[in-house]
N, CA and C of each residue as an Amber inpcrd file, in Angstrom:
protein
   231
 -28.7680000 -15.0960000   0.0500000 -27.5640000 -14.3080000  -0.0600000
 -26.5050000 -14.8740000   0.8870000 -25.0510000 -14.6160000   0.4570000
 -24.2380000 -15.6670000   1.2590000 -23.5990000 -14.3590000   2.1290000
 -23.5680000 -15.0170000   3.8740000 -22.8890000 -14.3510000   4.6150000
 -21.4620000 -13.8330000   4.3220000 -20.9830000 -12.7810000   4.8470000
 -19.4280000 -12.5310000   4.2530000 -18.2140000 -13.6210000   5.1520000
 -18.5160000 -14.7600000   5.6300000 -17.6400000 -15.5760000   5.5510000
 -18.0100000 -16.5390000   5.3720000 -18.5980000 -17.0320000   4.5860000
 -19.1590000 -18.0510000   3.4150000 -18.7150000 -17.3810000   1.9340000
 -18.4850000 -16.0620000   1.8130000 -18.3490000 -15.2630000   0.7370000
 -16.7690000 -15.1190000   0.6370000 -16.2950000 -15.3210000   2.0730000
 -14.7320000 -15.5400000   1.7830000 -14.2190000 -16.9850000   1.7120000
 -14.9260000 -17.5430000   2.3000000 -14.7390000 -19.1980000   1.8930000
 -14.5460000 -19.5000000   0.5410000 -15.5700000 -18.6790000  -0.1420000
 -15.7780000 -19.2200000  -1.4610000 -14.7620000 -18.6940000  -2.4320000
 -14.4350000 -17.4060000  -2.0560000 -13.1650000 -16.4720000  -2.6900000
 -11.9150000 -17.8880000  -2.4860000 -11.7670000 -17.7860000  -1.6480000
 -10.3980000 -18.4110000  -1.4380000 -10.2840000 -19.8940000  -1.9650000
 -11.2020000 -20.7760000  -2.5070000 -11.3840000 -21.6940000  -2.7830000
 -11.4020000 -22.0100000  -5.0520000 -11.8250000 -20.5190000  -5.2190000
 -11.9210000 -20.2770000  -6.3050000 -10.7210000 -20.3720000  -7.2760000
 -10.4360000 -20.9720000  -7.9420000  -9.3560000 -20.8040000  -8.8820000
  -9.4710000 -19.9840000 -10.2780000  -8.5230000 -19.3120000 -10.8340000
  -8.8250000 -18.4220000 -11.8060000  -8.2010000 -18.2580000 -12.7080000
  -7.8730000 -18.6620000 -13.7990000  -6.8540000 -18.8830000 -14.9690000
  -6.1390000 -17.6050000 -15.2360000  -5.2160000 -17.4900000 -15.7150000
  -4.6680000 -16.2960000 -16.0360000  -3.9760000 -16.3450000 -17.5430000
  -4.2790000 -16.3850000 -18.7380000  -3.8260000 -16.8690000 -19.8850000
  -3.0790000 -15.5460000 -20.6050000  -1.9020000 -15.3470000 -20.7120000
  -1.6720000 -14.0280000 -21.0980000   0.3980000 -14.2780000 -21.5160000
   0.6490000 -14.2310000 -22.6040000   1.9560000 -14.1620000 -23.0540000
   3.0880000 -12.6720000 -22.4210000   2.4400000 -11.8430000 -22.0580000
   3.3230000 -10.7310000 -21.3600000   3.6070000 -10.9850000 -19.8960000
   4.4420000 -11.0970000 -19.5920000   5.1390000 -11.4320000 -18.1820000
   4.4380000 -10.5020000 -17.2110000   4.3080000  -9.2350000 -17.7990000
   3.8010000  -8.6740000 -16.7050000   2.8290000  -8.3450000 -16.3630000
   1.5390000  -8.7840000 -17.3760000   0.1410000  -9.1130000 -16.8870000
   0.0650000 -10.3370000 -15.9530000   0.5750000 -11.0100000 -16.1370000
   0.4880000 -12.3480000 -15.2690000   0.8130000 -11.8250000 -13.7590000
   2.1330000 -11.0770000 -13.6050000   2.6490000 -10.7030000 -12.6910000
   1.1110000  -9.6580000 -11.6910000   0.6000000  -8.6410000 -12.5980000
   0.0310000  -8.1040000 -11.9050000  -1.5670000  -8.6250000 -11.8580000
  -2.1460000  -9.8260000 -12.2670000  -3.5660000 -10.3180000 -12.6020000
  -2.8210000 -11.1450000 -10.9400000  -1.7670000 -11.8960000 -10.9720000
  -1.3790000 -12.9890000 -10.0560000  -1.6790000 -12.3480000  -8.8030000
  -1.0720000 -10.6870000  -8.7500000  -1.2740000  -9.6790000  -7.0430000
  -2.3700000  -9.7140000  -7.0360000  -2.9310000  -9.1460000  -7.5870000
  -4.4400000  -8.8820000  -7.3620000  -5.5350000  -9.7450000  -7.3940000
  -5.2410000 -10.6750000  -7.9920000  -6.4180000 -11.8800000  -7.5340000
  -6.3240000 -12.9590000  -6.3690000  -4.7920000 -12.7170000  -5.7970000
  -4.4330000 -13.2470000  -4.3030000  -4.6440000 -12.3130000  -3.5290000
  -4.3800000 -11.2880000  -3.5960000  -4.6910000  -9.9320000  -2.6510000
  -6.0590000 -10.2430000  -2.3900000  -6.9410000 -10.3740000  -3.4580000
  -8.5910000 -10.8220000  -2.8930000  -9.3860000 -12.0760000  -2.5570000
  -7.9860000 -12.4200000  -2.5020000  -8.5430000 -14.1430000  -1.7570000
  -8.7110000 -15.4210000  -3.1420000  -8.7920000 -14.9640000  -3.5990000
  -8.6990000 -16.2570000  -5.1870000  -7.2020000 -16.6130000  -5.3830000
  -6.7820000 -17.6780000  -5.8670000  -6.6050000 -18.3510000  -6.5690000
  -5.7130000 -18.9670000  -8.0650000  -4.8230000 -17.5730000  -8.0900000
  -4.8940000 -17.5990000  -9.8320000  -3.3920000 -18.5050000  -9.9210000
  -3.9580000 -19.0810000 -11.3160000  -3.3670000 -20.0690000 -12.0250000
  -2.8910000 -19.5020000 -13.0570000  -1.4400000 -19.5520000 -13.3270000
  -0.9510000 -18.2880000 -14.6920000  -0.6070000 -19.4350000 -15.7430000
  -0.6610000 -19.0220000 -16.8980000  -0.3900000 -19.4930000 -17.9140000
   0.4290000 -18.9120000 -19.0910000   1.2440000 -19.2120000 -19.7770000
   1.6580000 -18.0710000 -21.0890000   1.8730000 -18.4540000 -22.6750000
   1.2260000 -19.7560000 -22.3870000   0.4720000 -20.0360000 -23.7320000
  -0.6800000 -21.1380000 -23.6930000  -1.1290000 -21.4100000 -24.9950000
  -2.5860000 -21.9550000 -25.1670000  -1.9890000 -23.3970000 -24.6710000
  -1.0120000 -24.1520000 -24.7840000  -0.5780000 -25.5380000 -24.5840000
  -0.5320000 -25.6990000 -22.6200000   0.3180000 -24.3700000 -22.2100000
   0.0280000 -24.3620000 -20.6640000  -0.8360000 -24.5340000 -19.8430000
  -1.6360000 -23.7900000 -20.0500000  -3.1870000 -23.1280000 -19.8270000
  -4.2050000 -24.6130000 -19.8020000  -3.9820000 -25.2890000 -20.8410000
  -4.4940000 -26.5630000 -21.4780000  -4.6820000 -27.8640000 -20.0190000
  -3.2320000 -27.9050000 -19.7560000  -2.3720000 -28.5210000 -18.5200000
  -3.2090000 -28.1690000 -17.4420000  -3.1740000 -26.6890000 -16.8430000
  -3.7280000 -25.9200000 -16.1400000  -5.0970000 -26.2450000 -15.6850000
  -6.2060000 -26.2350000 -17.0780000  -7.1560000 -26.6320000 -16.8700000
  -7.6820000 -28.2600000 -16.8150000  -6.3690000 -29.1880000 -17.1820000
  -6.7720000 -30.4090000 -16.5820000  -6.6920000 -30.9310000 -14.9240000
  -5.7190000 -29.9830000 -14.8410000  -5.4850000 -30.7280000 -13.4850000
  -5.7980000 -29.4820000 -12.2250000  -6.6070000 -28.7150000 -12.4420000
  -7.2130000 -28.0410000 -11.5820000  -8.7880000 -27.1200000 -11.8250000
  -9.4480000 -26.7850000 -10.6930000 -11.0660000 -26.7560000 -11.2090000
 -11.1760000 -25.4400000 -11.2620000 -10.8230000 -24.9640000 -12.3490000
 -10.7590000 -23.3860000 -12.9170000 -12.1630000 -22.9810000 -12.8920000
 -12.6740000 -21.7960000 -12.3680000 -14.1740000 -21.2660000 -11.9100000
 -14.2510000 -20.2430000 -13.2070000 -13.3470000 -19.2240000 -13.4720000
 -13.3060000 -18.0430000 -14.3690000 -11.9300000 -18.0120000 -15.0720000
 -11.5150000 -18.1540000 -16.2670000 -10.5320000 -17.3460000 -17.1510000
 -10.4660000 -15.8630000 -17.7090000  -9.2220000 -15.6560000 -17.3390000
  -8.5550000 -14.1810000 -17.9880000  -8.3440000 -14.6770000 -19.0880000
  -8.3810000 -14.5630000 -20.6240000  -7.7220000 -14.9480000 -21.6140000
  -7.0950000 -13.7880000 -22.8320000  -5.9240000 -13.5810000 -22.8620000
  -5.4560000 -12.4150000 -23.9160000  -5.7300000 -12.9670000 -25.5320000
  -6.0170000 -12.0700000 -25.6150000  -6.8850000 -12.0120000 -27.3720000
  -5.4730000 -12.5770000 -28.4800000  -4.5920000 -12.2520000 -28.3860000
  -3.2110000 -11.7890000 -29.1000000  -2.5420000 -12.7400000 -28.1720000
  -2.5300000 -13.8200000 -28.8800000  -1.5340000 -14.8850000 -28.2400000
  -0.1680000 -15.5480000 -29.6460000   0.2140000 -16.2480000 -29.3740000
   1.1700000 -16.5480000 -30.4870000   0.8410000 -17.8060000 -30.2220000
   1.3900000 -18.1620000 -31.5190000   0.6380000 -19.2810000 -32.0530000
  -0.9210000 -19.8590000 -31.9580000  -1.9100000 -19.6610000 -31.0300000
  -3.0090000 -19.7970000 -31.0290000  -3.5030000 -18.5520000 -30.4480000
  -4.9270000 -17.8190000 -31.2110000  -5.4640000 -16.6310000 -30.6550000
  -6.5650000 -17.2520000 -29.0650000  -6.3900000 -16.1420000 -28.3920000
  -7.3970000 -16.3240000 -27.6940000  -8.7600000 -16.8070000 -27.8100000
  -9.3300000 -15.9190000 -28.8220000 -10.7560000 -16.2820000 -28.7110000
 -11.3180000 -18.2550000 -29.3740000 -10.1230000 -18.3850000 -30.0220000
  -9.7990000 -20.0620000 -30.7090000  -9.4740000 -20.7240000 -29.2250000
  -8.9520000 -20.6990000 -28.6460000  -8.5470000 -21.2770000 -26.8830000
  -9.8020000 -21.5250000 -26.3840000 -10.7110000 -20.0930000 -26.5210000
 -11.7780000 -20.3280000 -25.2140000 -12.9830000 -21.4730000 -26.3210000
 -12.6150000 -21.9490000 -27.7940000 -13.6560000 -22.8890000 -28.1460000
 -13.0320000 -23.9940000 -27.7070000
């Protein structure tokens, strides 16, 4: 089991996609996953996100179902 500052090491090191076309999910996924020490990487479409995940080591994605032009669940294949 990891000590709680090995457990914040690891928080803060974590990156976390944020894939979502409404401005203001991004806005509030972005507070709250810095508020807890991660990481997040916003995106607001499937072509961004794409970018996103080349050039940084994304651990977990948020992905919205209801995207335009490409659906979510088609993104995460």
């Amino acid at each position: 089991m990891f000590k709680q500052s090995e457990n914040k090491q690891i928080q803060e090191q974590t990156q976390i996609l944020v894939l979502d076309d409404e401005p203001s999910i991004r806005w509030v996924m972005d507070r709250t996953l810095s508020q807890a020490g991660y990481i997040p990487r916003l995106a607001a479409d499937a072509p961004e996100a794409r970018q996103l995940l080349k050039n940084h080591s994304i651990r977990l994605a948020f992905v919205d179902i209801n995207l335009p032009g490409q659906d979510g669940l088609s993104f995460t294949r």
